[in-house]
N, C-alpha and C positions, 0 to 999 in steps of 0.2 A: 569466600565467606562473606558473607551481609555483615554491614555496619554494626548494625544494631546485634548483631550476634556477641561481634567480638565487645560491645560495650558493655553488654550485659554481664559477660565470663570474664572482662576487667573488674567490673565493681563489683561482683559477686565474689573474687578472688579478695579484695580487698579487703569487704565486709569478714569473711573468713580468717585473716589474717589481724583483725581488729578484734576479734573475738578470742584470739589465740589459738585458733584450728588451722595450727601453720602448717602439717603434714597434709590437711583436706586442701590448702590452700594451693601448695607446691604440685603435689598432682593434678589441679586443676589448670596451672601456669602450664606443665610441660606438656599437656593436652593441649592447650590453646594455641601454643608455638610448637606443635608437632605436625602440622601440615594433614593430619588427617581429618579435619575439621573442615578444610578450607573447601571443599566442594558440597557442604552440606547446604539442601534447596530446605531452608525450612520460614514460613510464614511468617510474620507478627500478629498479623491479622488471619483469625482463621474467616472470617469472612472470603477473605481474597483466594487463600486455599480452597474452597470452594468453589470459585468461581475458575479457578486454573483446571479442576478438575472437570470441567465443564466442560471444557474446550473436546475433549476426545468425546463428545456428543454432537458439535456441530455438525449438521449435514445440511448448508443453506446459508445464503446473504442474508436472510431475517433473521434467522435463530443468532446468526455473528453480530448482528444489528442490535436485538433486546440484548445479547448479551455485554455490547459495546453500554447500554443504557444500565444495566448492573452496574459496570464498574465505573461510572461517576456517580451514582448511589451510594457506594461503600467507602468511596477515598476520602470527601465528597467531591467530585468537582462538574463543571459545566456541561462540557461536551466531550467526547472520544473520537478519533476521527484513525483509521488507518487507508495509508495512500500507498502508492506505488511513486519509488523515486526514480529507480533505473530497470527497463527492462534492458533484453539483451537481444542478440539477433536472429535467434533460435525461441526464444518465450516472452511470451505477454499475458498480460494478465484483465481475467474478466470478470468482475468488474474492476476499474484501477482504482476506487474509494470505493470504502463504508465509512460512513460514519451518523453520529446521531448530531447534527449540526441538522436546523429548521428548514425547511424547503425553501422559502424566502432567501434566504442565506446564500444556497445553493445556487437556485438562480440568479441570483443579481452575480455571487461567483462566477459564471460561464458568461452571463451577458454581457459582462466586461470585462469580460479575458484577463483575471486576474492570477490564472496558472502561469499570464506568460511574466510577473513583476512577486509574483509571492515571495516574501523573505526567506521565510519556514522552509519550502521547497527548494530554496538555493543554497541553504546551509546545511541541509539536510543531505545535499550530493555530494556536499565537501565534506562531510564528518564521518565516523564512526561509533562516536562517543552519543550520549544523550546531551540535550544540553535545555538549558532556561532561556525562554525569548526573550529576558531582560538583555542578553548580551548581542542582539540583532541591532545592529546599528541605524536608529531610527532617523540619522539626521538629511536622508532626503527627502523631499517632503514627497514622494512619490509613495514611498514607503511608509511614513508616516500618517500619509491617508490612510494607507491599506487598512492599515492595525486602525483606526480611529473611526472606519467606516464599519469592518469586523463588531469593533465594540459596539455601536453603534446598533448591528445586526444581534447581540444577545450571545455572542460566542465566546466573551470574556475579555479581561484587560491582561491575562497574564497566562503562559502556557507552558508546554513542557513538551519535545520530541527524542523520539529514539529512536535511530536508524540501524536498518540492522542486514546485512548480507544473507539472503535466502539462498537458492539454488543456481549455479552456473554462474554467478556474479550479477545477479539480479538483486535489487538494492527495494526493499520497502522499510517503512515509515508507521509508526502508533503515535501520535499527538494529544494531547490531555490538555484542557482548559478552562479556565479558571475565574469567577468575578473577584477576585480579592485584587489588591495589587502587587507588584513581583514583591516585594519585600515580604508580604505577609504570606501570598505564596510558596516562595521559597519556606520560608518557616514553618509551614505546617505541611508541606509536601514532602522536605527533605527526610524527615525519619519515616516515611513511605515507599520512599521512592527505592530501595530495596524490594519490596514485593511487588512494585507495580513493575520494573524490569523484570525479576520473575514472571510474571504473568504475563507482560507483554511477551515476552518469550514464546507462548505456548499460544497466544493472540496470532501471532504473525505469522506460525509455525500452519496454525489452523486457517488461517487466509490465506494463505497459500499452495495447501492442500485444495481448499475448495476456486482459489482460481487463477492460478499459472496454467498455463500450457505450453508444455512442451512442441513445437514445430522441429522436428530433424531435417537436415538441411536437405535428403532425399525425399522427404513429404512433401509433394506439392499438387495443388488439388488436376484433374485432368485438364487438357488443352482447353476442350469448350466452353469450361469456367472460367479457363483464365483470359480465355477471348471480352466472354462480358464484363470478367471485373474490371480489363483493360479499359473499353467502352466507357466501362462505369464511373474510373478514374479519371477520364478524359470531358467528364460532364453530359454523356450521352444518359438519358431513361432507359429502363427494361425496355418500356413497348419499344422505345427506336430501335433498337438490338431484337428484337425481337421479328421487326422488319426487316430489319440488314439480313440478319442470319435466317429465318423462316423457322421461328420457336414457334411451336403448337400450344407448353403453357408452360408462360411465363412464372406462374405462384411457384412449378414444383423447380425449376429452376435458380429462381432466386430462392429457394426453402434447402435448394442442395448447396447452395453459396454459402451460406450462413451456417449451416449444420456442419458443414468442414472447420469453418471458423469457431466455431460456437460463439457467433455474433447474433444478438441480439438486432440487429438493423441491417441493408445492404452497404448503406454507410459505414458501419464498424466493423464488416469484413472487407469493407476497402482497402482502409486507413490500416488494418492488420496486415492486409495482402501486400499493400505497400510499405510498411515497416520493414516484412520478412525478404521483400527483396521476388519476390517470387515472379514480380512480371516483367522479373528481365531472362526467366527462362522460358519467356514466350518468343515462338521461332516470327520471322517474317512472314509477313502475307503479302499478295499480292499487291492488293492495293497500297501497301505500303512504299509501294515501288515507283519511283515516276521513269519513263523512258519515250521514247519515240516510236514504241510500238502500240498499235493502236487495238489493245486489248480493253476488254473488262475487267476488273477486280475480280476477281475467284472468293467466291463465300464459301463459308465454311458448313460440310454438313454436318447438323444437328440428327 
């Protein structure tokens, strides 16, 4: 049962009871400590109720996107950002963010590899709970950049994560953030922060519909692909693979790499093919071989 449920059916019991409507009072008490209350999903905001109903209409990273920009319209806060914490060795997930944080933002994020020192992201693989980034321990100054350069970037001084276990022990993240600072934050978040966990609920629920994939551990794409991803992994181009092996055309090739993955790049069905483990069920090839006989490599036909 939500916070604000049970404080309301407190003071509402009370007021009843000041008035001398003690029989409407006591029925109201053994309701509230009867346990059949305590799974009731119901809103403060019906704004927010609305926008939870939404979610069974996503079909798309944009529509999760304006609707990530709804819900810091209504709370109010800065930006929305949902990540991926943990995939697992069977799923990954595509895209691994949405969020409405400014492009600038974004990339200076990547340009300077700040997934590999993010606070937020390392406490978010240790918890289960939501928690306030007031309690992120700011006193390295490594970290204390982070958040200072962040601000800096218009993403806020104060925020809010909740981690939450999806499918097969895959681990994603909704983040909310704020210009006020934590103290005042907290204060005008926390009697929210009931329907914004509801909502997030149904947020991460709908992100992950639209992009986990499941890889089964017998799914693996055919040899020839796994030949060039190998290549690909190894720092080789299409065209040089394309030489080695004698591909005719390259685009439908690398169009079938990606469509197995549903990677968006030949790079991000690398780096999946590599996660998943898959190019260690590639057999030997010849060339791979060194000895004292005086052959050629054996290419592979395409």
């Amino acid at each position: 049962m939500s916070d604000w449920i049970q404080s309301s059916l407190t003071d509402t019991i009370t007021s009843l009871r000041n008035v001398g409507m003690i029989d409407l009072a006591n029925d109201m008490e053994r309701l509230l400590f009867s346990g059949e209350i305590d799974t009731l999903r119901v809103y403060r905001k019906t704004e927010i109720e609305s926008l939870a109903s939404a979610t069974d209409e996503l079909n798309d990273e944009a529509g999760l996107v304006a609707l990530l920009r709804q819900v810091t319209e209504s709370l109010p806060l800065a930006h929305a950002t949902i990540h991926v914490v943990r995939e697992t060795e069977n799923m990954t997930f595509n895209p691994k963010v949405v969020t409405t944080y400014p492009k600038a933002w974004i990339e200076r994020y990547v340009a300077r590899k700040y997934a590999r020192i993010d606070p937020v992201f390392s406490v978010s693989s240790e918890r289960i709970a939501g928690f306030y980034w007031d309690i992120i321990d700011r006193s390295n100054p490594i970290v204390d950049a982070f958040f200072k350069d962040a601000e800096s970037m218009g993403i806020g001084r104060s925020g809010y994560t909740l981690p939450s276990l999806v499918w097969h022990g895959a681990k994603v993240a909704i983040s909310v953030t704020s210009m006020l600072t934590p103290d005042d934050f907290r204060r005008t978040f926390e009697p929210m922060r009931s329907d914004f966990e509801m909502l997030a609920d149904d947020l991460l629920s709908a992100y992950s519909e639209l992009a986990a994939q499941e890889f089964p551990p017998e799914r693996v794409p055919p040899e020839r692909l796994l030949r060039l991803l190998y290549g690909l992994a190894h720092g080789k181009t299409m065209r040089e693979l394309s030489e080695q092996f004698g591909i005719g055309d390259i685009e439908e090739e690398s169009r079938a790499i990606c469509e197995f993955y549903d990677a968006r790049t030949l790079l991000q069905a690398v780096m999946i093919c590599t996660r998943l483990n898959h190019l260690e069920s590639l057999p030997f090839d010849r060339w791979e071989i060194a000895s004292d006989a005086d052959e050629e490599a054996e290419t592979v036909d395409f």
